[in-house]
NUPARO-205605 format. One record per residue: residue in one letter; residue number from 0; z, y, x of N, C-alpha, C in turn. Coordinates in pm, whole numbers, always signed. Atoms other than C-alpha are relative to their C-alpha. Example, Ala and Ser with C-alpha at 12.3 -4.5 7.8 and 13.67 -1.06 7.14 Angstrom:
// residues 2
+------+------+--------+---------+--------+--------+----------+---------+--------+---------+--------+
| resn | resi |   n.up | n.north | n.east |  ca.up | ca.north | ca.east |   c.up | c.north | c.east |
+------+------+--------+---------+--------+--------+----------+---------+--------+---------+--------+
|    A |    0 |     +0 |    -119 |    +89 |   +780 |     -450 |   +1230 |     +0 |    +120 |    +90 |
|    S |    1 |     -6 |    -119 |    -82 |   +714 |     -106 |   +1367 |    +73 |    +109 |    -77 |
+------+------+--------+---------+--------+--------+----------+---------+--------+---------+--------+
//
This chain:
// residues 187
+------+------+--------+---------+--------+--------+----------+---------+--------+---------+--------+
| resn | resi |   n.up | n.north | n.east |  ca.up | ca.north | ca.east |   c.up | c.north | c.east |
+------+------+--------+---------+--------+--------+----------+---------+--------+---------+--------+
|    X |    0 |     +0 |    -116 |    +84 |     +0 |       +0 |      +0 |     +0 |    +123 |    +89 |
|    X |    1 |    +26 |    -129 |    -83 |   -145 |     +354 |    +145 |   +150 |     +72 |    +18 |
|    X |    2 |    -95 |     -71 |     +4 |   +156 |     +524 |    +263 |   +138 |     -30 |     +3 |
|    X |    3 |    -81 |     +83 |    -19 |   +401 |     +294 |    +267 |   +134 |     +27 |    +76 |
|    X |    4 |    -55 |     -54 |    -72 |   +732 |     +340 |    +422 |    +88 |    -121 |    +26 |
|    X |    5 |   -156 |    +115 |     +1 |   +978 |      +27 |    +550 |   +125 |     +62 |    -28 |
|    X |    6 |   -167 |     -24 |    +25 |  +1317 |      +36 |    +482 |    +60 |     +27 |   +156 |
|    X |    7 |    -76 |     -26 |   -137 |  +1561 |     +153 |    +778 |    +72 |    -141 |    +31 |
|    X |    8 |    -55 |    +130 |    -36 |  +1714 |     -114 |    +995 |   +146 |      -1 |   +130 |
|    X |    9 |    -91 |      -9 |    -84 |  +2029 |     -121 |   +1167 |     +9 |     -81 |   +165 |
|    X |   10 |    -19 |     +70 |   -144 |  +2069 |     -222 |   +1529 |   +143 |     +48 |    +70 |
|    X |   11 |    -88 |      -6 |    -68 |  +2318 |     -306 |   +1761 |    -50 |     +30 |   +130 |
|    X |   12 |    +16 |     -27 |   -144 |  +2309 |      -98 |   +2106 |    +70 |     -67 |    +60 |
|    X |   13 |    -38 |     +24 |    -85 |  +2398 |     -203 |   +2397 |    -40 |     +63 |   +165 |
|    X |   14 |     +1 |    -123 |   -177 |  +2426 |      +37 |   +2742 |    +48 |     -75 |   +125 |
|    X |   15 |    -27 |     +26 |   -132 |  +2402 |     -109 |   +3067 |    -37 |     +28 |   +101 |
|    X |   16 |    -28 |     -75 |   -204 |  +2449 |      -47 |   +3466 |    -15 |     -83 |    +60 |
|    X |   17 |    -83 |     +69 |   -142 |  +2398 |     -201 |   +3783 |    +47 |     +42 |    +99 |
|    X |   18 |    -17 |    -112 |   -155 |  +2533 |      -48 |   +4096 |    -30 |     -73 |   +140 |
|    X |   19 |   +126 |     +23 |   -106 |  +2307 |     -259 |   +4333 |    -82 |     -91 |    +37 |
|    X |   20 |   +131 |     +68 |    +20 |  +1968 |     -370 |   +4406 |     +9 |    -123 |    -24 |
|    X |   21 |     -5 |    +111 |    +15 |  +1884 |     -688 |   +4279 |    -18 |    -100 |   +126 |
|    X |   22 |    -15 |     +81 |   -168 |  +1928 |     -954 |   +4564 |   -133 |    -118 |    -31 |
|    X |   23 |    +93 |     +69 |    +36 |  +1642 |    -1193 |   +4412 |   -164 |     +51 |    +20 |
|    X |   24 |   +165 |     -32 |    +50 |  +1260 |    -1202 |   +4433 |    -58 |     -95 |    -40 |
|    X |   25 |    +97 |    +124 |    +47 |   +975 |    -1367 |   +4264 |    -86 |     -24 |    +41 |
|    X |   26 |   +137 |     +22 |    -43 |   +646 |    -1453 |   +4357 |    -57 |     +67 |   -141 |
|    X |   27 |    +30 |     -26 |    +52 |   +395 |    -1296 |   +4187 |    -74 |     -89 |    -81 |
|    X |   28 |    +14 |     +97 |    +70 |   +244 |    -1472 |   +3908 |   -158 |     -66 |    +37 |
|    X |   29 |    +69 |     +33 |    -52 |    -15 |    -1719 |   +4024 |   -149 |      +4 |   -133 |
|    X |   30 |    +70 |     +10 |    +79 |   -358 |    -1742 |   +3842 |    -72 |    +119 |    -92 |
|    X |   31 |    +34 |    -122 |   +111 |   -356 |    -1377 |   +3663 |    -38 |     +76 |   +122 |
|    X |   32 |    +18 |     -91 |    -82 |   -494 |    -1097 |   +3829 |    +83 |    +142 |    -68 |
|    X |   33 |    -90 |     -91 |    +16 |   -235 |     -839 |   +3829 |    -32 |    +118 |    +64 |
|    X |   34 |    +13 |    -130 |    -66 |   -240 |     -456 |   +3929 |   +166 |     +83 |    -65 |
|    X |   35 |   -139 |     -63 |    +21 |   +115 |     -244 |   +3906 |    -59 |    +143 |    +47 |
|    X |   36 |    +89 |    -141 |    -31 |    -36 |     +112 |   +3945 |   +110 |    +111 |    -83 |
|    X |   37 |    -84 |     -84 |    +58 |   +220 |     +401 |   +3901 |   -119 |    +167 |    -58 |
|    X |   38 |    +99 |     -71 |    +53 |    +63 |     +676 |   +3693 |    +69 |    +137 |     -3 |
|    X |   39 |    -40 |    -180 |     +4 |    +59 |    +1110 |   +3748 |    -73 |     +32 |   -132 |
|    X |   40 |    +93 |     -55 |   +127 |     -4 |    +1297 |   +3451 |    -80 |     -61 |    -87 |
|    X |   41 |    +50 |     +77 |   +146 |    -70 |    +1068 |   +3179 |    -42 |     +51 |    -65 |
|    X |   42 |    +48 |     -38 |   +154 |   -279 |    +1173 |   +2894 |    +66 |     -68 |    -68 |
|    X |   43 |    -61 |     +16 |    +98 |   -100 |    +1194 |   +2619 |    -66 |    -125 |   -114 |
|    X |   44 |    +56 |     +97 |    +52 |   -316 |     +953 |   +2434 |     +7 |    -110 |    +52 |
|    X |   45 |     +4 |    +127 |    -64 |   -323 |     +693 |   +2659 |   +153 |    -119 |    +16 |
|    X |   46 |   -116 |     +28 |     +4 |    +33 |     +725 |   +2681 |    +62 |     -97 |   -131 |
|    X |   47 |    -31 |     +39 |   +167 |    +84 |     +668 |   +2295 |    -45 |    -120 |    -31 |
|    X |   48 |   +109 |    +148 |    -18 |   -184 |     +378 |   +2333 |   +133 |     -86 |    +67 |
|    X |   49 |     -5 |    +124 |    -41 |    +43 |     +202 |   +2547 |   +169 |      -5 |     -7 |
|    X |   50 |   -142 |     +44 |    +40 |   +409 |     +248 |   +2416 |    -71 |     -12 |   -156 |
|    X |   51 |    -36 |     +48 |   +134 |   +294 |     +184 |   +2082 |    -80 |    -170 |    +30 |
|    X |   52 |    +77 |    +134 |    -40 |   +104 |     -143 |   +2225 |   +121 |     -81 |    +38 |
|    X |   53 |   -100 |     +65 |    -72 |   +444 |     -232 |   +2403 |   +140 |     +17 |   -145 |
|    X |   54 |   -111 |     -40 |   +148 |   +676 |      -87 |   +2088 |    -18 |     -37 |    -98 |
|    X |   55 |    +27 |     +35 |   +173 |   +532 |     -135 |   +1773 |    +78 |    -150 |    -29 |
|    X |   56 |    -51 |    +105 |    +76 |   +683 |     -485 |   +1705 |   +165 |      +5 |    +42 |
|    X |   57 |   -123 |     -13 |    -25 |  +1001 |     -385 |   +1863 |    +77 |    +122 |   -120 |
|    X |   58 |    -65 |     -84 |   +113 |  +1032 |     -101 |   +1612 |    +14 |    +152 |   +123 |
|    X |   59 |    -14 |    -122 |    -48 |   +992 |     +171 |   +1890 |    -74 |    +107 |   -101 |
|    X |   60 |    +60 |    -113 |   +104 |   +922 |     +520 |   +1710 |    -18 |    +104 |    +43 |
|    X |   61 |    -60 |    -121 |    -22 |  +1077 |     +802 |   +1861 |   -115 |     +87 |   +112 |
|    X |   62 |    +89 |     -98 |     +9 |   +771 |     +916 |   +2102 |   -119 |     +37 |    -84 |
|    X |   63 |   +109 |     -19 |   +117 |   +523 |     +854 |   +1857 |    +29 |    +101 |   -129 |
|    X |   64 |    -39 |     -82 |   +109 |   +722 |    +1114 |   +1631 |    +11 |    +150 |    +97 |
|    X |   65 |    -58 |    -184 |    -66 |   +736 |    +1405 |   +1892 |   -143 |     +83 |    +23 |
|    X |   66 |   +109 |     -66 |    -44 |   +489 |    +1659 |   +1934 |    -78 |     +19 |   +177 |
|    X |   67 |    +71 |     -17 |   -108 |   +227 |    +1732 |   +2179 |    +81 |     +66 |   +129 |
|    X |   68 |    -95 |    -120 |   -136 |   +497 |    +1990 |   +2390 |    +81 |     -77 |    +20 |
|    X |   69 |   -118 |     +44 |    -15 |   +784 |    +1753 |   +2366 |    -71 |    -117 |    +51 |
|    X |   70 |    +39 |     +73 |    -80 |   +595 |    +1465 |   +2503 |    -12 |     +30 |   +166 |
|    X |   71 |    -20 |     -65 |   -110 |   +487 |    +1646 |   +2759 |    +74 |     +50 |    +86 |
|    X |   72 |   -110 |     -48 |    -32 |   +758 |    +1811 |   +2854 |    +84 |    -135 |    +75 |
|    X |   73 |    -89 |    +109 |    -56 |   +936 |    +1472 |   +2915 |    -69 |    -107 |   +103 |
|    X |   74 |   +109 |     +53 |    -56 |   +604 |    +1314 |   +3062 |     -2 |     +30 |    +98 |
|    X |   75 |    +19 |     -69 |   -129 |   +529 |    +1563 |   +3368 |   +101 |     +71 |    +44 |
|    X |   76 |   -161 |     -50 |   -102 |   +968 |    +1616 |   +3449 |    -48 |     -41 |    +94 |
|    X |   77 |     +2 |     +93 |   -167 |   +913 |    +1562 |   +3794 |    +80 |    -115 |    +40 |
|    X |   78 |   -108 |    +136 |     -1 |  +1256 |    +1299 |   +3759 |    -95 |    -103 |   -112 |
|    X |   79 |    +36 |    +155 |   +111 |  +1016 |    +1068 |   +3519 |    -94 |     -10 |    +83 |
|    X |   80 |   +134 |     +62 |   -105 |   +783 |     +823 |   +3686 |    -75 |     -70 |   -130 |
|    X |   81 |    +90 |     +83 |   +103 |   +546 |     +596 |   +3463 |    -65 |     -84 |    +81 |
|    X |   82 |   +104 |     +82 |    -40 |   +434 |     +276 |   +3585 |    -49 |    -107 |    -62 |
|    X |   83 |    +48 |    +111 |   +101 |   +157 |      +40 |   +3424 |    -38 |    -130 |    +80 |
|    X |   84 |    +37 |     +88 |    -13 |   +102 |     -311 |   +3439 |   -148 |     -71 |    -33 |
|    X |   85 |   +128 |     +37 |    +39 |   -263 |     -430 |   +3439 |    -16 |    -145 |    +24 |
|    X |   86 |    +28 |    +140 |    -37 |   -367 |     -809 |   +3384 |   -113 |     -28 |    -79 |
|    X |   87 |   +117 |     +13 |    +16 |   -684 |     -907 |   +3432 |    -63 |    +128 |     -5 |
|    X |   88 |    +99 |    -175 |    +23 |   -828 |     -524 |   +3425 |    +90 |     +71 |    -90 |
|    X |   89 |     -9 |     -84 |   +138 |   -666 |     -473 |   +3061 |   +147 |     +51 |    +33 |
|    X |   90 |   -106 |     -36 |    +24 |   -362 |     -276 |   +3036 |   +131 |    -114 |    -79 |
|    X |   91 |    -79 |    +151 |    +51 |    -47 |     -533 |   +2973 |   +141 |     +52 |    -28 |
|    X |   92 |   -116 |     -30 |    +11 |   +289 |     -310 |   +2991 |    +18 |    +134 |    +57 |
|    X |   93 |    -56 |    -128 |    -52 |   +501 |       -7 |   +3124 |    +72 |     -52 |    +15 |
|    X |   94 |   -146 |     -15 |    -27 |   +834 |      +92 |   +3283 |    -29 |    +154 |     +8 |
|    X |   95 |    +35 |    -157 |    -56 |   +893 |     +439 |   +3262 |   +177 |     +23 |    +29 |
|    X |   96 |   -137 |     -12 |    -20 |  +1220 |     +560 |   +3460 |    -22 |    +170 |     +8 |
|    X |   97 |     +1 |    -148 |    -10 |  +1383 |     +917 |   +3459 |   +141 |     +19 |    +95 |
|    X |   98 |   -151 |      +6 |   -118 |  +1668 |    +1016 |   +3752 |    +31 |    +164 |   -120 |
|    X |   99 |    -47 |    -113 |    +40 |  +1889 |    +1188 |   +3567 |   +106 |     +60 |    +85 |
|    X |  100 |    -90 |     -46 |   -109 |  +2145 |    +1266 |   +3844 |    -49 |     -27 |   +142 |
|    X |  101 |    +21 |     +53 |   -140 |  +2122 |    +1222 |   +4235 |     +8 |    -152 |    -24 |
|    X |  102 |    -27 |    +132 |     -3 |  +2269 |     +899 |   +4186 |    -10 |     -56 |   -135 |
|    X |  103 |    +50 |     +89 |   +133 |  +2135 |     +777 |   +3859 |   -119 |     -12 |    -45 |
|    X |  104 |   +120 |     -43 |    +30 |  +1857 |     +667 |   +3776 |    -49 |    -100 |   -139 |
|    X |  105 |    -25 |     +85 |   +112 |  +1778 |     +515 |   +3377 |   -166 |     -54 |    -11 |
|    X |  106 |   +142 |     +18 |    +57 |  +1482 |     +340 |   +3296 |     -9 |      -9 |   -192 |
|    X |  107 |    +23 |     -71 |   +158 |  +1378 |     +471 |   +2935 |    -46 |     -97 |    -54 |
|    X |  108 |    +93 |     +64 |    +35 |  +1070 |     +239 |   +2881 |    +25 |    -144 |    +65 |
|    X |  109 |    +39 |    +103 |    -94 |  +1048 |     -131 |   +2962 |    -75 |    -103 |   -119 |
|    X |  110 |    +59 |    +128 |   +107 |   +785 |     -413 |   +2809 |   -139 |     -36 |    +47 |
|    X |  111 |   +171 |     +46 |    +21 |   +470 |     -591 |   +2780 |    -39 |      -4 |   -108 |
|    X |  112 |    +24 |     +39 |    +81 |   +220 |     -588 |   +2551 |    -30 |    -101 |    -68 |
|    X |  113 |    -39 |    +147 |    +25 |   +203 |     -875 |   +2319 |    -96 |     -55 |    +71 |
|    X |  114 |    +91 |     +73 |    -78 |   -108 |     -993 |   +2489 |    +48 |     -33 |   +115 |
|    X |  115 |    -31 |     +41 |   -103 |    +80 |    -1053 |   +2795 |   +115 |     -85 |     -7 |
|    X |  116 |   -101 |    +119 |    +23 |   +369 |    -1232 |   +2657 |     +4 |    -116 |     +9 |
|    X |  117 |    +33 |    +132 |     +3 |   +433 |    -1567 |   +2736 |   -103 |     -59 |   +106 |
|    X |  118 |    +56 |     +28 |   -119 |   +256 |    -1566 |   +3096 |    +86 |      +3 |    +84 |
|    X |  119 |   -127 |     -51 |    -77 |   +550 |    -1517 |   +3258 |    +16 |     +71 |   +146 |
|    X |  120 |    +11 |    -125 |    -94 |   +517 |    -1189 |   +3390 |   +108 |     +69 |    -58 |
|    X |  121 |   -133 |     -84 |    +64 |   +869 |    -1062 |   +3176 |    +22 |     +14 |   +199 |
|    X |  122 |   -117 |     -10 |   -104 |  +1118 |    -1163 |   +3454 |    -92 |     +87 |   +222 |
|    X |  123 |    +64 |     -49 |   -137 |   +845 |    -1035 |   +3776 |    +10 |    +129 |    -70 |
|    X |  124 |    +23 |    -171 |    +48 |   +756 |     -697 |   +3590 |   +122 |     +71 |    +14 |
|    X |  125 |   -114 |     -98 |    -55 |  +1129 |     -609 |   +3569 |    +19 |     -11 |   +163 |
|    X |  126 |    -66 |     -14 |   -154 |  +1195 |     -702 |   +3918 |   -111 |    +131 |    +92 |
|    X |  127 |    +86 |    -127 |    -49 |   +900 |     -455 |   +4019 |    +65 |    +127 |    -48 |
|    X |  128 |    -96 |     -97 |    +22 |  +1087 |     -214 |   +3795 |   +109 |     +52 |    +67 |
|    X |  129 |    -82 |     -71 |    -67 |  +1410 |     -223 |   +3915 |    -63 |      +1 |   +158 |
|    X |  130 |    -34 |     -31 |   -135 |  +1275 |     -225 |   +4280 |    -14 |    +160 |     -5 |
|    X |  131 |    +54 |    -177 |    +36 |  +1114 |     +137 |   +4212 |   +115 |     +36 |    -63 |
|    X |  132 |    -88 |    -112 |    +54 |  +1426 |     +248 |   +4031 |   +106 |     +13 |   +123 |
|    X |  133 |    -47 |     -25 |   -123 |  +1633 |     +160 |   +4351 |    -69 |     +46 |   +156 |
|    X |  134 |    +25 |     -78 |   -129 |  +1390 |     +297 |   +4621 |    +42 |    +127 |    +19 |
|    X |  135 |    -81 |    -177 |     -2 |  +1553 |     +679 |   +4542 |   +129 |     -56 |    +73 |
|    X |  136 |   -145 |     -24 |    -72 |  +1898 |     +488 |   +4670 |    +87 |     +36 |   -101 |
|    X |  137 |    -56 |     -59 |   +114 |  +2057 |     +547 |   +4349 |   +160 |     -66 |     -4 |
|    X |  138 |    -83 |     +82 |    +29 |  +2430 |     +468 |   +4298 |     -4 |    -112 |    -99 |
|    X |  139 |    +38 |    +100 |    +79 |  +2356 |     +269 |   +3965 |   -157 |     +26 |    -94 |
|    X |  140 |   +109 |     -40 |    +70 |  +2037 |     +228 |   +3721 |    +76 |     -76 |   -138 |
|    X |  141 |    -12 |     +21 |   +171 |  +2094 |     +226 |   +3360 |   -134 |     -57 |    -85 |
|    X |  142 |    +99 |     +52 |   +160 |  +1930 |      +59 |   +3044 |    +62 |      -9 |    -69 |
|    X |  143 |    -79 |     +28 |   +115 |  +1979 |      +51 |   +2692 |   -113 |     -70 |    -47 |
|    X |  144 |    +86 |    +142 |    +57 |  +1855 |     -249 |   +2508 |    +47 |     +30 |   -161 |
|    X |  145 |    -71 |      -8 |    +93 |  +1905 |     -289 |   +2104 |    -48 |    -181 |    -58 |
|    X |  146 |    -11 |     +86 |    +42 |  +1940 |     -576 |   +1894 |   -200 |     -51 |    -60 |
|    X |  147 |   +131 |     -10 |    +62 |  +1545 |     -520 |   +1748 |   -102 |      -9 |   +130 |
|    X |  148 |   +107 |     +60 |   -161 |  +1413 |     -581 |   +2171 |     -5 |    -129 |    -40 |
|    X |  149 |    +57 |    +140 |    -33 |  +1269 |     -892 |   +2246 |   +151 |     -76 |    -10 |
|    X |  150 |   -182 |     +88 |    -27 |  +1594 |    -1198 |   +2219 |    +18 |      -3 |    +82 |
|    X |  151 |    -49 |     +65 |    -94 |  +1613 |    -1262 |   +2530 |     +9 |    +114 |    +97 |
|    X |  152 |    -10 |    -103 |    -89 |  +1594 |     -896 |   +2685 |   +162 |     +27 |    +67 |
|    X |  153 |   -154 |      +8 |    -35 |  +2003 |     -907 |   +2718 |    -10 |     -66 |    +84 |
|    X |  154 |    -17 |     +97 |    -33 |  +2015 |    -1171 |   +2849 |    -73 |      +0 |   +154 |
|    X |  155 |    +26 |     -43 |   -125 |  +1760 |    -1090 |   +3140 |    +68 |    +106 |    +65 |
|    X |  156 |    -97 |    -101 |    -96 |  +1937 |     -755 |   +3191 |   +101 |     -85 |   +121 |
|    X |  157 |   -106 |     +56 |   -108 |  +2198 |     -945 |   +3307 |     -1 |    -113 |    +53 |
|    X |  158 |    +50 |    +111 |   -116 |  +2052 |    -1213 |   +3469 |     -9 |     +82 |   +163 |
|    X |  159 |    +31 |     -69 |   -117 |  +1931 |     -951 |   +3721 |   +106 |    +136 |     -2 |
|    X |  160 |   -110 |     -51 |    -95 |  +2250 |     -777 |   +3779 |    +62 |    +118 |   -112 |
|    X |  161 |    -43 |     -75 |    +64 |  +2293 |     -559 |   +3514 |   +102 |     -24 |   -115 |
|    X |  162 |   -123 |     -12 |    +24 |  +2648 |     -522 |   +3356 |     +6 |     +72 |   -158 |
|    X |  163 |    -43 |     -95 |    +86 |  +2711 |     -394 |   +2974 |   +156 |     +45 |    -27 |
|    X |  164 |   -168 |     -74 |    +15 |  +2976 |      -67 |   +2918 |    -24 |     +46 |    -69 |
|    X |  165 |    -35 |    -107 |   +155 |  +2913 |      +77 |   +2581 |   -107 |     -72 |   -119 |
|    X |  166 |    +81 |     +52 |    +83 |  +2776 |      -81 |   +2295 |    +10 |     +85 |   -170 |
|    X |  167 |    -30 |     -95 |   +146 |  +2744 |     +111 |   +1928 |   -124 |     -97 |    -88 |
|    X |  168 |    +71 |     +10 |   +157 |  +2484 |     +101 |   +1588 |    -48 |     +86 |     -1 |
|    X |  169 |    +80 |    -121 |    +41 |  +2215 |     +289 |   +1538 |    -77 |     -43 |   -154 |
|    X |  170 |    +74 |     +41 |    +96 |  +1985 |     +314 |   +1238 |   -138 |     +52 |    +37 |
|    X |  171 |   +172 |     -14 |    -53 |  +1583 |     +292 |   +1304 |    -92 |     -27 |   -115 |
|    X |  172 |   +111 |     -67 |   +126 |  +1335 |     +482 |   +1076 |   -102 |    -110 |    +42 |
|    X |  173 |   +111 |     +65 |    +14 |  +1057 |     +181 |   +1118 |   -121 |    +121 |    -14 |
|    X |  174 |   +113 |     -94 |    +56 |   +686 |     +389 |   +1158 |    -44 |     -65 |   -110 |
|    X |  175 |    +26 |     +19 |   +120 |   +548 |     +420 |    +810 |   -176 |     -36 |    +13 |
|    X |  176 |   +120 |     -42 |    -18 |   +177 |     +391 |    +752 |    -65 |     +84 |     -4 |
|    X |  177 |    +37 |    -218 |     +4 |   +127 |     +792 |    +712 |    -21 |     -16 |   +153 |
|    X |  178 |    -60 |     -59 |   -166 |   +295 |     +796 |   +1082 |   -161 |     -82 |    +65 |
|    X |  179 |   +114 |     +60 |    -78 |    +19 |     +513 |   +1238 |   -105 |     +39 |    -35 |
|    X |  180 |   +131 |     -41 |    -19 |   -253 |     +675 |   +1091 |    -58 |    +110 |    +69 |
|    X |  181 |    +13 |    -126 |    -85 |   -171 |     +988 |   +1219 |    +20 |     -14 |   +176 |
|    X |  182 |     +1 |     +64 |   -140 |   -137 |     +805 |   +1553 |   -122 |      -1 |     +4 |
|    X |  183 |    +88 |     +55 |    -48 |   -412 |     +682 |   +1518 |   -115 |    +111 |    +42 |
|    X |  184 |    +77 |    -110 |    -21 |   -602 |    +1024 |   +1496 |    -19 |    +111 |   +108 |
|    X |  185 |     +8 |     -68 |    -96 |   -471 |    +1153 |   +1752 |    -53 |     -40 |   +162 |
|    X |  186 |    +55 |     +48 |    -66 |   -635 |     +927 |   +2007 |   -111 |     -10 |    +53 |
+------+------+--------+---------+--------+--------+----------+---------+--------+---------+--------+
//
């Protein structure tokens, strides 16, 4: 039905830390052709293309609701990085981190898109992540995960070292079909 709006959905946060580098590595994944390519000055479209490619089934919303200045604005901080995952040529994921202190540094963004799920490039992609969030030297790196991520995203946090200290409830406006079309136009 045109216009449509889901119902809101409650989630359980969860805020976590590590305070240092992960001591593990992987091999990279055999058979795929992979590229990890950190990206300056994203177009805004491309951007939107590839957190709603990595979000949409997670229920991400919140840049797909901000305007052209407020994207931006948070896009080209000099403390935010953006890096994409390419497999096989096609675009497959992000991490996008932001240092919000000397010694902190959070990663905002983390995922694949579904097309890459289930190659098992999860547990390598974060470890490429956090290495880039600890090359600044950071006392700890933060994430927040919610109950509506992937199941098993907890669960890796803290496989690879990361610790939860604050957990709450949020409520998440689901995009409507107004919102994705107007996504879609702006592309």
């Amino acid at each position: 039905m045109k216009g449509s709006k889901p119902g809101a959905l409650t989630a359980h946060v969860t805020e976590l830390e590590m305070t240092s580098p992960p001591k593990q590595s992987l091999p990279m994944p055999i058979n795929i052709q992979t590229a990890v390519l950190r990206v300056s000055d994203i177009p805004l479209a491309y951007y939107r293309f590839l957190y709603l490619g990595v979000g949409k089934r997670w229920h991400w919303a919140e840049r797909l609701r901000m305007n052209d200045e407020e994207l931006t604005a948070i896009l080209h901080d000099k403390r935010t990085t953006l890096t994409v995952l390419y497999v096989n040529g096609a675009p497959a994921g992000f991490f996008e981190l932001h240092q919000l202190e000397d010694d902190v540094v959070e990663m905002t963004h983390f995922g694949l898109m579904e097309h890459a799920l289930g190659l098992g490039l999860g547990k390598w992609f974060l470890l490429q992540a956090l290495f880039e969030a600890w090359a600044v030297n950071p006392g700890k790196v933060k994430v927040t995960t919610n109950s509506l991520d992937h199941p098993r995203a907890l669960q890796l946090y803290q496989q690879f070292g990361f610790s939860p200290v604050a957990t709450s409830e949020i409520v998440v406006e689901p995009l409507s079909d107004d919102e994705l079309l107007d996504f879609a136009k702006k592309l």
